[in-house]
N, C-alpha and C positions, 0 to 999 in steps of 0.2 A: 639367767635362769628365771623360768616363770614364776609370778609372788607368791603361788598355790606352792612350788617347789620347794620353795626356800621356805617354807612355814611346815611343812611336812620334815624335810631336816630337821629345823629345830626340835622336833618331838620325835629325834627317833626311837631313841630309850623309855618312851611311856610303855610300849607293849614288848614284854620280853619275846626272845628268837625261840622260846615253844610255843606260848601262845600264840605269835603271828604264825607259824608256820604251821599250826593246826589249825585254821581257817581252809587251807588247802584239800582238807580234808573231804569234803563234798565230789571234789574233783577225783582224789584216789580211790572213793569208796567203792564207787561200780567194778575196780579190779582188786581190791584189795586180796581177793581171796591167791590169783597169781603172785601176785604181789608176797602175800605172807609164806606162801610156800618158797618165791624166792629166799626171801631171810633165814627159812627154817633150810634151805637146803645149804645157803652162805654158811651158816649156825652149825650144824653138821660138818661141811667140810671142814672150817678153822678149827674144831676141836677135835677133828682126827690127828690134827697137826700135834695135837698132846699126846697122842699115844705113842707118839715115836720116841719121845723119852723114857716111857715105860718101856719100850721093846727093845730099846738100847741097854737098861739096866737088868733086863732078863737077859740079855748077851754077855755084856758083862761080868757079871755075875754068877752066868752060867755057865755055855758051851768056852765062854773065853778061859774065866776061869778053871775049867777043868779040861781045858784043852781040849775040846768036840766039834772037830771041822763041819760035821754034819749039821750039830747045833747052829753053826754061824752061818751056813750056809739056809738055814732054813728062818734064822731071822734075819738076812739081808733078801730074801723072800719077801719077808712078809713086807717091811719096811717100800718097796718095792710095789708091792702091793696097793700100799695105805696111799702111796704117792700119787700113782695112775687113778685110786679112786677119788682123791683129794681133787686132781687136777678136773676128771669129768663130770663132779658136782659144782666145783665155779662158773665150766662151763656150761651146764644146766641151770645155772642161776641166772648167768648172763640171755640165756636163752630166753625164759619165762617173764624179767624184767621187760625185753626192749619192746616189745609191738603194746604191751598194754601201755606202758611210758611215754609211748611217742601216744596212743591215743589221748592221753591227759595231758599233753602239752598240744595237742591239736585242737581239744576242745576249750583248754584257757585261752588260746588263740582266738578261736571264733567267737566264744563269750566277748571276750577285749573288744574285737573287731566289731560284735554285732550292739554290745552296750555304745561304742564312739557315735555310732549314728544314729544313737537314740537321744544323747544329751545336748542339752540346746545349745545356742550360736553362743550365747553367753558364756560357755564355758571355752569351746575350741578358741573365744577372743582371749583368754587369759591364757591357755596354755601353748607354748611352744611345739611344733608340729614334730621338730626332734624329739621331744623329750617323749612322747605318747608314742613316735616310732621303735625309742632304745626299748622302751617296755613290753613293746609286742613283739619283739626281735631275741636283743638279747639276755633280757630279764628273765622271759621263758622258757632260754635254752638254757640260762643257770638253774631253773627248778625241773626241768628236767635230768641235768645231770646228779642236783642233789637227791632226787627223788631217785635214781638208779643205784647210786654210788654211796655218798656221804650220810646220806640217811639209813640204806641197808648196813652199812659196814660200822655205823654208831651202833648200832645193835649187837651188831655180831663179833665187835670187838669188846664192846661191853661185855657180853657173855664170857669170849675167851678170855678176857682176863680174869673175872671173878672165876671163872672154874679151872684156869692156871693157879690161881691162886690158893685155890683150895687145894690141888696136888701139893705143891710145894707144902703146902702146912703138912701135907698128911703126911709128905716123905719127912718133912725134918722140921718142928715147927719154931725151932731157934732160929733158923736158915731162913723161912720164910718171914719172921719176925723182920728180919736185917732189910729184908725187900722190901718191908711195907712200910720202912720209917720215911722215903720220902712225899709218902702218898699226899699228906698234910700241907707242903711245900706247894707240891703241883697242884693240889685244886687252888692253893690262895692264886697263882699264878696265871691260870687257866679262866679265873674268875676275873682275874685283871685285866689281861688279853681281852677277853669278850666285849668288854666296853671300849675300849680303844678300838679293837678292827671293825666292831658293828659301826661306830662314826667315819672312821674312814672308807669302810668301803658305801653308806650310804653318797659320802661326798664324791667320792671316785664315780658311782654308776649314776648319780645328778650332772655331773662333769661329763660323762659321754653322750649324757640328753643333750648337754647344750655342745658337744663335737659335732653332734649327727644334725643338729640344727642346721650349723654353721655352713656344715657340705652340702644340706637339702637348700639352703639357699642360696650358695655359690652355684648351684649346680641349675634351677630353676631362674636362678638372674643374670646366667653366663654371657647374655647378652647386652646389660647393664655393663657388667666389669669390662669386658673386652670394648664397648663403645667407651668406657670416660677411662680404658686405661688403669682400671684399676686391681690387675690380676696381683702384684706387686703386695697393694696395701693389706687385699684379701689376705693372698700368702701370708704377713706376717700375723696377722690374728688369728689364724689358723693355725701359726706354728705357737703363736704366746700360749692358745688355749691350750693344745696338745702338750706343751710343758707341761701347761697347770696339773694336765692327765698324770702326766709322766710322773710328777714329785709326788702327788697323793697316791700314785702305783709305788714308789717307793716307801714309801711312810708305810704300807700295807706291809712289803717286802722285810721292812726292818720291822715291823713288828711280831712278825711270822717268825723269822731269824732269831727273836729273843726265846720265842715261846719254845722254838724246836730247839734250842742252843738247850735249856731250861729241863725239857721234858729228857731229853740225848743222855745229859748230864747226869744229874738226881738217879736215874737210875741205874746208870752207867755205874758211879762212886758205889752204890748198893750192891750191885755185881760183885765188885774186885772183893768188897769186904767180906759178903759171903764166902769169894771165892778161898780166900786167905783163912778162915774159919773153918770150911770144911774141909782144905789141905790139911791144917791143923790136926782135928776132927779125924780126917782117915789114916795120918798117923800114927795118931794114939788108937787108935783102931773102934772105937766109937762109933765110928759111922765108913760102913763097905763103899770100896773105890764105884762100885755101880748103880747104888743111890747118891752118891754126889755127883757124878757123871749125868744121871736123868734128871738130879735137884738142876744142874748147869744148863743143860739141853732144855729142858720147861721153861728157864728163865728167858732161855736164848730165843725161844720161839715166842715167848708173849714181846720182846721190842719194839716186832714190826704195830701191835698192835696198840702199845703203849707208845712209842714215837708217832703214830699215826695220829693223835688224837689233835695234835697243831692243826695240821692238815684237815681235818673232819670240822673242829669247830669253825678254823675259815671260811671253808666252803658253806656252814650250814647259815654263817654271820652272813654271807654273800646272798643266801638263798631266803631267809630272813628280809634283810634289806629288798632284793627281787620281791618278794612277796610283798610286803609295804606298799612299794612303787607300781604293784599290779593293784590291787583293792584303793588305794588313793586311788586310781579312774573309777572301780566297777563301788565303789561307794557312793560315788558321786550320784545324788538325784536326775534322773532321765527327766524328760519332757512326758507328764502322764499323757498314752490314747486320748483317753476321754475325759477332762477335769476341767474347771476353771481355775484361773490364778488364787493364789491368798486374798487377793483385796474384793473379789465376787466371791468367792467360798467362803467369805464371813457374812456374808449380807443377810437381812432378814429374807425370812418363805417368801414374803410376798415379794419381796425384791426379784428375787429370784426366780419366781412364776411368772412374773412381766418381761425378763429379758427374753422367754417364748413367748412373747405375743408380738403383736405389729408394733414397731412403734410410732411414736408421735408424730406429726409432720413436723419436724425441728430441720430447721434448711436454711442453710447461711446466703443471707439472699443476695444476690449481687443484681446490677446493673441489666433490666429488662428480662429479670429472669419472675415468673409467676408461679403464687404458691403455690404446693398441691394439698390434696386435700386427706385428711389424716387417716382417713378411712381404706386407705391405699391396701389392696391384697397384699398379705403376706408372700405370698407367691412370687409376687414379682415388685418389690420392693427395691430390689437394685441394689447398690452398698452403701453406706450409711457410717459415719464418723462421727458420735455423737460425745461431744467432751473429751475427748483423750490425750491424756497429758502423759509425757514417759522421760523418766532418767534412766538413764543406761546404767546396771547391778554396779557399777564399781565406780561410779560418781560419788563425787562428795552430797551429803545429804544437803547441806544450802547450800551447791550449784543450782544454778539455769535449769530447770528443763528442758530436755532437747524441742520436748512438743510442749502445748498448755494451754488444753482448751480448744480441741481442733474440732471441729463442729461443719462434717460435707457430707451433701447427697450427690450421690453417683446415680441418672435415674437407669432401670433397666436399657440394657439397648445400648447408650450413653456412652458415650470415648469422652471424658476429662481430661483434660493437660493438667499437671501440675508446676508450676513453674517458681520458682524463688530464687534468689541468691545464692553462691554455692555456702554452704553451711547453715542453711535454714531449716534443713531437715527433712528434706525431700525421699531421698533414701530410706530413713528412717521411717516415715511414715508406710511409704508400702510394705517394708520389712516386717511390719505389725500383723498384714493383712493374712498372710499364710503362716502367722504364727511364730515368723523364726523367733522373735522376740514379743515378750507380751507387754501391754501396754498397763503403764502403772495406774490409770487410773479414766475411767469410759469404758465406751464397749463402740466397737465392731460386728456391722450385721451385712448378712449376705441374702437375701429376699424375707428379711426378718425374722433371723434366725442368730442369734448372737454365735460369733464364732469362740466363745468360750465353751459352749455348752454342744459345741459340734466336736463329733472324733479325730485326731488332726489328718488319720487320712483320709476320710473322708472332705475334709477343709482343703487338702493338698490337690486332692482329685478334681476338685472344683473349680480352683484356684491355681491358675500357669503364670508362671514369672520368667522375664528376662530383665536378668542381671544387668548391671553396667558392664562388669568385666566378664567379657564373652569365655565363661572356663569350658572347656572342653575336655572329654579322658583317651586314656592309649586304651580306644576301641576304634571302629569302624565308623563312617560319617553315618551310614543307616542306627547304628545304634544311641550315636550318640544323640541324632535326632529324634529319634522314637522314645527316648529317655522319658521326653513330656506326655508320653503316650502312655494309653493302657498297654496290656500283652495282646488284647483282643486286635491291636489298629495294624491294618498292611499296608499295601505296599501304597495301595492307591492315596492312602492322606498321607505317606511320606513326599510320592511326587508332589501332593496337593503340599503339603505347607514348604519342601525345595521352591518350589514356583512361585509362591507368596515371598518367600525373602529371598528370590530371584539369584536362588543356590544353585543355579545349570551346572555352574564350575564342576560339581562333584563327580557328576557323570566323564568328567572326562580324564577327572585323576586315573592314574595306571589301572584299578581295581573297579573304579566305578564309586557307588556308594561302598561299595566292601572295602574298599583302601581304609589303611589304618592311620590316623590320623598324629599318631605320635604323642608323646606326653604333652600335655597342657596344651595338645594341637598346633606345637609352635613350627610345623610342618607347613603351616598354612598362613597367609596373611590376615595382617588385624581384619580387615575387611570380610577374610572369606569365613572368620571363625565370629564374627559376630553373626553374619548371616546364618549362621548354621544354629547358633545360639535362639535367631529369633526365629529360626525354623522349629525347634527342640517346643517354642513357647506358643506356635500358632497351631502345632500339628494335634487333628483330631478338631479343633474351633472349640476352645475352651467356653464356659461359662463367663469366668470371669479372667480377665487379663491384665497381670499388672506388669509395666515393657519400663524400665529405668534407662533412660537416653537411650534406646535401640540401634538409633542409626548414625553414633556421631563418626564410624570410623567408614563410614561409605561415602563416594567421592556424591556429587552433584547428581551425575544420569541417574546412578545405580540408584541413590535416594531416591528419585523421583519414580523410578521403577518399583522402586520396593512400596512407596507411600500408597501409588495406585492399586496393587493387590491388597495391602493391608487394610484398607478402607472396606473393602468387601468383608475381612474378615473380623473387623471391625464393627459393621454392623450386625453381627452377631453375638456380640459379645459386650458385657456391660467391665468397663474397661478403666484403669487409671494410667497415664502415661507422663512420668516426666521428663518434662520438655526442655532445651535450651535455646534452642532455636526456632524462629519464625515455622521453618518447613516444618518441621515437628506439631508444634503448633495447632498449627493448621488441619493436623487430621480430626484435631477435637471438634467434639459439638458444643462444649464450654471447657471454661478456665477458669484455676485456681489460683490465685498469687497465694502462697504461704510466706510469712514472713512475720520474726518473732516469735515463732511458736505456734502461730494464729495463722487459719484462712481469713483474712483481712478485705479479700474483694472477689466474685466469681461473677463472670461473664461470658458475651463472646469475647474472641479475638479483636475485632476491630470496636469493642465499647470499651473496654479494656485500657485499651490504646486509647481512645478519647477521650478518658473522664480520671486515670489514675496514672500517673507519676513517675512511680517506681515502677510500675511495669513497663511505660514508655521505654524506661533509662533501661530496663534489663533486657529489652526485645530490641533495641538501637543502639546502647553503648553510652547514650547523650549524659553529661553532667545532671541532668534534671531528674533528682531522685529525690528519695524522703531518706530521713534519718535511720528509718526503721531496718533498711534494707539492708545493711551488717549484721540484724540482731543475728544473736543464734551460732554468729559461729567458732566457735570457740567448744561448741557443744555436739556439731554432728559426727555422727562417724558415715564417712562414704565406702 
């Protein structure tokens, strides 16, 4: 279970199951008016169910006693009656309820759906992709049945009981006295129960976050377990976990068991002893056989509503809990449009007024490379890494920084390689540049324009990334590749960036570009889904392009195929690409070693090679490196 999960368990009794469940409240309001006329017509029916002990003791007492066929006939009428209208106002309850219900479970749906893609990379890393599934699933299917069912019928059982309850005094209020001595009993009880089933069923519906985990990644790595053979070991942690389900479903089960045993009971012993009372009672003739008869019948009909209340608070402690586990995501701080991080949004004005203007000619100089001069247009400044140091939110505060002090000009135009060790940070660093993560400490500029102070779509629209891992969705190849596109781009920059990552294949699947490419495109090989990948990131000739190893899953030709189109596309674009290999390499116009934290040397390729060490050793394999060329790894995330 994610650490964000298990610290939200712990605090599940901070906010009682009214007040969390009135936060929902924004979501039922737009219906509430259908909505209250359901209740009000639920409300109506159950308390027609009380007059039929009135209508029973006018029988009784009446036509029965005085032996008037007509009479009985004319209240087994009515009775009859009360029945048919009873039954066609639930079903107009039922009616009024469903379509506005499912719209308030439609629209907590898409809120869920549309806040996921708003909050940063930093958070989807701590959470479990199960656990954000069970809650848009079947967290939401729970509060819409409490919202139908459990919440209407708290109502309307509430009512029926206080106005059973007042017949009963009116006919005999000794009788009703007897009824209401266990009321005291049942709330200690009822008050007990809530704390116990609110923990367990938080821990039961955190349990199927991490079931549903389990399946999305047996299911997404089928090809892992079936190659090392390990469908076996899967299975039984599958089954340990689904125990774990199993016991904590039982823990619910028995505590559901005690409360109804509890509520069954109490009023059950209340019964007999009235019943025994007013035998007595009629008698001695004290009280007529057909007010004990309707005193019996009223009581008989409040049960279902009075045993139901087990049932009603479970489901409301389940709906409760649902509710919790939706607002922990929709609480969660999004990634603002337009803001800078905390460590620039405290800066002085003038701080602040400078990261819009050009900045300084600050440029890590390497090996045959000549300054420029500071005066450089903002316009076309290029990108720009001025100090930026970053620990990743859930580092220990004295760890490593992943970065520290990274200080690179990218000039307009310009392809860089960035090359280092695996765990130097390579990754991480382009990760900064379209925001997924913000940098703890510098700024990033894009023609001199800090990307703090830029809108992030706008940043995004500017800025085209290919991944390491080529993801792909269960769409079509045209869409997945247009993805990196505006809405505006057709057909003609799809051919153009297919032809650039020397994507022909597509055309020849069953459908063409329309063929769908299956989840996570594992329809496709590693080769033809990267390609498509660095098609998704050239199509349209982005501004700026950041490509993380592009081409390590392409054999020799194809590489060499794909380098010579991308050179073209290349010089249009002001570009950062890390590299691990020579080929790669090589399409740069300079090189970065990062290493330590630090850009440490930039050059060409072959000064590089001549005059530094550790690059030798990482572009050859040779023993002859620096010490330095480990730093850092223990700290990146790739």
């Amino acid at each position: 279970m994610p650490t964000t999960t298990r610290a939200t368990t712990e605090t599940t009794g901070q906010l009682s199951a009214v007040r969390t469940l009135l936060r929902l409240w924004p979501y039922v309001r737009p219906v509430r008016a259908r909505w209250a006329g359901a209740a009000f017509v639920a409300v109506l029916a159950s308390c027609l169910a009380l007059v039929f002990p009135l209508v029973l003791k006018w029988i009784v007492d009446g036509p029965v006693t005085e032996r008037d066929p007509g009479g009985v006939w004319l209240g087994a009428g009515v009775l009859l009656g009360l029945g048919i209208a009873e039954a066609l106002l639930f079903g107009l309850r039922r009616w009024l309820v469903a379509r506005p219900l499912a719209g308030v479970e439609a629209a907590l749906r898409a809120d869920l759906y549309g806040h996921l893609q708003r909050l940063p990379v930093s958070f989807h890393d701590r959470w479990a992709s199960g656990q954000l599934l069970s809650r848009g699933t079947t967290d939401l299917m729970v509060l819409r049945m409490f919202l139908a069912f459990p919440l209407t019928f708290l109502i309307v059982n509430g009512v029926t009981i206080l106005a059973g309850l007042t017949v009963l005094i009116v006919q005999d209020w000794g009788l009703g006295l007897v009824l209401l001595v266990p009321a005291v009993p049942l709330i200690a009880f009822c008050y007990k129960f809530e704390g116990g089933y609110a923990h367990a069923s938080r821990r039961a519906q955190d349990q199927v976050g991490d079931l549903t985990t389990v399946v999305e990644e047996s299911v997404l790595g089928i090809r892992v377990i079936k190659g090392f053979g390990r469908h076996r070991s899967q299975a039984r942690a599958f089954r340990d976990l689904a125990r774990t389900v199993r016991g904590t479903e039982l823990l619910k089960a028995r505590l559901l068991a005690g409360i109804l045993t509890v509520i069954t009971l109490l009023p059950e012993v209340a019964l007999g002893a009235a019943l025994v009372i007013g035998t007595v009672q009629v008698s001695d003739g004290s009280l007529s056989a057909g007010t004990l008869v309707a005193f019996l019948s009223t009581a008989l009909a409040l049960r279902w509503p009075i045993e139901s209340i087990g049932f009603l608070l479970a489901m409301s402690q389940e709906a409760a809990t649902a509710t919790r586990r939706f607002f922990e995501v929709m609480d969660a701080a999004p990634e603002a449009p337009h803001s800078a991080p905390a460590a620039i949004a405290l800066q002085a004005p003038a701080a602040i007024e400078q990261a819009f203007q050009a900045p300084a000619a600050i440029e890590q100089q390497g090996p045959g490379q000549s300054p420029e001069s500071a005066t450089t247009a903002a316009s076309g400044d290029g990108m720009r890494f001025e100090g930026i140091a970053f620990r990743y939110p859930d580092a220990a505060e004295d760890s490593t920084p992943t970065l520290d002090g990274v200080d690179l000009h990218i000039r307009p135009g310009e392809t860089m390689a960035l090359v280092g060790a695996t765990g130097s940070g390579k990754t991480t660093l382009t990760a900064l540049v379209p925001r997924l993560y913000d940098a703890t400490d510098g700024r990033i500029t894009l023609d001199g324009r800090d990307i703090t102070a830029m809108p992030r779509a706008e940043l995004r629209e500017l800025v085209s990334v290919a991944f390491e891992e080529p993801t792909l969705f269960s769409a079509s190849v045209a869409e997945n590749v247009l993805m990196g596109a505006d809405e505006t781009t057709g057909t003609e920059h799809l051919e153009q960036a297919l032809g650039v990552a020397q994507a022909g294949f597509a055309h020849r699947l069953p459908d063409g570009v329309g063929t769908e490419v299956g989840e996570q495109g594992l329809s496709l090989s590693g080769g033809q889904r990267q390609r498509l990948a660095l098609a998704r990131s050239v199509v349209g000739t982005p501004r700026f392009l950041i490509l993380d190893d592009p081409l390590s899953a392409l054999d020799v030709h194809t590489e060499a195929a794909v380098e010579a189109e991308l050179r073209r596309v290349l010089a249009d674009s002001t570009a950062l690409v890390v590299a691990h290999r020579p080929s790669t390499v090589l399409l740069a116009d300079r090189v970065a070693l990062l290493s330590g934290g630090r850009i440490t040397a930039v050059g060409t390729h072959h000064e590089l090679l001549r005059v530094n060490a550790e690059y030798r050793h990482l572009m050859s394999g040779s023993d002859e490196h620096t010490e330095e060329t480990d730093a850092g790894t223990e700290t990146e995330r790739v």
